[in-house]
N, C-alpha and C positions, 0 to 999 in steps of 0.2 A: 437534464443531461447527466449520465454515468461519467463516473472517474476510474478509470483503473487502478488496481492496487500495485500496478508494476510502471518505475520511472528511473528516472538516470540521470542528474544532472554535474556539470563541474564547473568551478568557477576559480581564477587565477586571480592574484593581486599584489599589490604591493605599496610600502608607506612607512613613515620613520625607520629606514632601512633594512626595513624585513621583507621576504617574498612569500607569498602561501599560496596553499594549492587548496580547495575545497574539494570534496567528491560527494552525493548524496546519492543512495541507492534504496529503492523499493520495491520488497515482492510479497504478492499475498500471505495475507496475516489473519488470525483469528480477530483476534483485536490491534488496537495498538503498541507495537514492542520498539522502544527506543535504544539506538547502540549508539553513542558518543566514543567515537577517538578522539578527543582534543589535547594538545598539549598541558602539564596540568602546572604550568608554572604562569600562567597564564591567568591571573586569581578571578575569578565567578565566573569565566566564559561558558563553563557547562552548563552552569545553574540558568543563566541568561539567554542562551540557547533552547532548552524544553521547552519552554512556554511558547515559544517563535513556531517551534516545528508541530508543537500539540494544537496549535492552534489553524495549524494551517493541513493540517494533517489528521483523518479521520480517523483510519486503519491502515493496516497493514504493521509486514514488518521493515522498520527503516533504518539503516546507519548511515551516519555521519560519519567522516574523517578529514581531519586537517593536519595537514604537515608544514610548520612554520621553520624558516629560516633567515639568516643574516643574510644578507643582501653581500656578495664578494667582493672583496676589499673594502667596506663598509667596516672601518673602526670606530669607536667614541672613544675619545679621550678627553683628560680629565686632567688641571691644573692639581699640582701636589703645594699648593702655598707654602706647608711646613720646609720641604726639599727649596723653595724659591729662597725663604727666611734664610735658610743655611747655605747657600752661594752667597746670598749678595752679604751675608756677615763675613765669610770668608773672604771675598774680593773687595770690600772694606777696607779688611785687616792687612792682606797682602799690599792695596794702595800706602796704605799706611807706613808699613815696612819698609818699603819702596823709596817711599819719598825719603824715613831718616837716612837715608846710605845714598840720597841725590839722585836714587836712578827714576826715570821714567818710563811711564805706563802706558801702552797704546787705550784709550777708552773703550771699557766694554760698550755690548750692544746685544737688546733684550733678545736677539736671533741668536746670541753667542748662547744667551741662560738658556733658553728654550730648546737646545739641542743638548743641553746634559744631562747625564745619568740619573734617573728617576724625578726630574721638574715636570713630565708628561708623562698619563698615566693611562692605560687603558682600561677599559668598564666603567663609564660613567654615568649608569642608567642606574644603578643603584638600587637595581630589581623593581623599580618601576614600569609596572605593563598596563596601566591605567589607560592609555592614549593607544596601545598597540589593542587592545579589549575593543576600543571604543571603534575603531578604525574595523577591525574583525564585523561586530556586529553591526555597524553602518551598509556592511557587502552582506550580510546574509539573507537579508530580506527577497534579493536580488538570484539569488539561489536557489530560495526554495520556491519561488516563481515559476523561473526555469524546470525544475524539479515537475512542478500542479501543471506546468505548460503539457509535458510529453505524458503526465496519467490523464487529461485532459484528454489529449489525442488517439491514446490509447483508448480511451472510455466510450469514444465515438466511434471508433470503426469496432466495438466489442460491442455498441447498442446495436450496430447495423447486424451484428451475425446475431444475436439473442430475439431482435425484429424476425429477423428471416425465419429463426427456427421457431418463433410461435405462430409466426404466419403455416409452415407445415404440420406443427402441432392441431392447428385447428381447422385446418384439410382435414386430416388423419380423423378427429372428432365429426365432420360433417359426414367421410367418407363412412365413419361407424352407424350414423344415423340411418342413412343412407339404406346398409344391410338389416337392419333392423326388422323391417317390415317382412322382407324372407324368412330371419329367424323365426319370426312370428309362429308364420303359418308355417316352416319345418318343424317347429315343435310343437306345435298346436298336432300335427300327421302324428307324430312318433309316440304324443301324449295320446290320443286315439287309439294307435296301434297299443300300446300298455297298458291302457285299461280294460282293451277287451280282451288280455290274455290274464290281466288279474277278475277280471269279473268268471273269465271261461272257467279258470281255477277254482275259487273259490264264491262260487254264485251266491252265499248264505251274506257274502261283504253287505256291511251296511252301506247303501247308497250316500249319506251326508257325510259318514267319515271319509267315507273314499273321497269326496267332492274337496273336506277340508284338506286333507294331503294336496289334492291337485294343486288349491289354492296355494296353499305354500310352497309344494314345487314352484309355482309361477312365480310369486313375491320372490323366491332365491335365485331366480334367474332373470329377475328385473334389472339389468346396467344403466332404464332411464337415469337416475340417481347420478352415478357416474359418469356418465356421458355431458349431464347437466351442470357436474363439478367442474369437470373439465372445461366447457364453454367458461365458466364465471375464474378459472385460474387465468385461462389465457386475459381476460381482461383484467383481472387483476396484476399482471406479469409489465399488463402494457401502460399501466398509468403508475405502475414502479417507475420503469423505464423513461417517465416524464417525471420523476421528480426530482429535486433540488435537493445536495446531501448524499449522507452517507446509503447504499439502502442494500450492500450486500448480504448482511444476516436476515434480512426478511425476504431476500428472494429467495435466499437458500433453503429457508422452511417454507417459502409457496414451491420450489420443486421436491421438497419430500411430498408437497401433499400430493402433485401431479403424479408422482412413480406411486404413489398409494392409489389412488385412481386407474392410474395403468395394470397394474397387477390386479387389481378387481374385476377390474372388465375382463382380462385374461382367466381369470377363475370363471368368471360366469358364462363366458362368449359358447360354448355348446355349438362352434360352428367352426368352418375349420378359415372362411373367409375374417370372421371377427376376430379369432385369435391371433393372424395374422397381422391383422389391424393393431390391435391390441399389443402387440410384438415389436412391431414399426414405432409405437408410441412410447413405449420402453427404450429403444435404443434411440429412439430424437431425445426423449427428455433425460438421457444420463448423458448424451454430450453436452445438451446444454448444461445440464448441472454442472460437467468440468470447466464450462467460461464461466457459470457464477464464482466458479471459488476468486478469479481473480477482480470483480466487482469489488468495489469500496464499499 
């Protein structure tokens, strides 16, 4: 089964208070071309990433983007110990004070420290993204799935129409076989009529040269050949089409060789039914050729 080289996938998440958005998009490619948007503060997520999608990914061309965020009203905070040291010395000292001049002190309460100026801090991840990396790539597996699922699907209704049109390709070849036998004997008449107007001409012609021309005319206007290629492309088109893997550069040089085949037969066809065959055969195998481009 074919994969297509065109796919779409998106994936949302969320964990230690960040939300993300994944997106992963593919459209045919020569080869493989990788485009990474990841955040880059994020340490090895890219590097961690290629291998995932090279692996699961033949051809084409693919990007990636993620867009990571804080979770709203999601703060960390962060004890300031040093700031903790310097109240409770300070509220200490003022007890202290306190008591020589006899007055009393209602007792503090860790609710009272923990709500003063700079005892709580904010940013206490400390640029720690180890656990946020690991979370990221635990979900991307899971994407690029998604991703293989719709070139998958795509790949199957793109064998159904590549099916179809070699099924008409090798109509179009049967139907050329077919006229064959008329050309035959139309050029077999018109080789008659030519020779007796070059024999009328010049009667002194050496009869075995003349014969070796004919022969050759004949041989140049042999499409057996062609027509023969053509049977052996289409099978070769249809156990592509059953194989496992990547196989778009190699159907794309089995339809050069088909339009090479076509265009032959059109040079040699000498009839005005076979060049239109011939013509038919041309215009089926350059549409297929525009679905091979998006084959993997």
């Amino acid at each position: 089964m074919i994969n297509s080289m065109t796919g779409y996938a998106t994936l949302s998440g969320g964990a230690l208070g960040y939300r993300w958005t994944w997106e992963l998009r593919g459209v045919n490619g020569k080869g493989l071309d990788l485009r990474l948007r990841v955040p880059d503060w994020i340490d090895g997520l890219e590097a961690s990433l290629r291998p995932l999608l090279s692996k699961a990914i033949g051809r084409g061309n693919v990007s990636l983007s993620l867009r990571v965020s804080r979770e709203e009203g999601d703060v960390t905070q962060k004890l300031n110990t040093s700031a903790v040291d310097t109240v409770i010395a300070a509220m200490s000292e003022i007890e202290a004070r306190a008591m020589n001049i006899g007055l009393s002190l209602s007792p503090s309460r860790a609710a009272d420290i923990v709500t003063m100026r700079g005892v709580l801090e904010q940013g206490s991840d400390d640029g720690e993204t180890g656990p946020l990396k690991a979370a990221l790539l635990e979900q991307a597996p899971g994407l690029i799935a998604s991703f293989n699922e719709m070139r998958v699907a795509e790949g199957t209704a793109l064998s159904g129409v590549l099916s179809a049109q070699l099924q008409e390709i090798e109509g179009l070849t049967k139907a050329a076989v077919a006229l064959l036998e008329t050309r035959q004997q139309d050029m077999a008449n018109t080789l008659r009529r030519n020779l007796a107007k070059v024999m009328d001409a010049a009667p002194e012609a050496d009869d075995a040269r003349v014969a070796q021309e004919l022969a050759m005319i004949a041989v140049k206007s042999d499409v057996t050949e062609e027509i023969d290629r053509l049977h052996t492309h289409v099978g070769a088109a249809d156990n592509l089409l059953a194989t496992e893997g990547p196989i778009g550069r190699k159907f794309d040089f089995l339809m050069q060789e088909f339009n090479r085949e076509a265009n032959t037969l059109c040079s040699k066809a000498q009839m005005k039914e076979l060049t239109e065959t011939g013509l038919a055969l041309k215009v089926l195998i350059d549409q297929m050729r525009e679905q091979v481009q998006n084959v993997e």
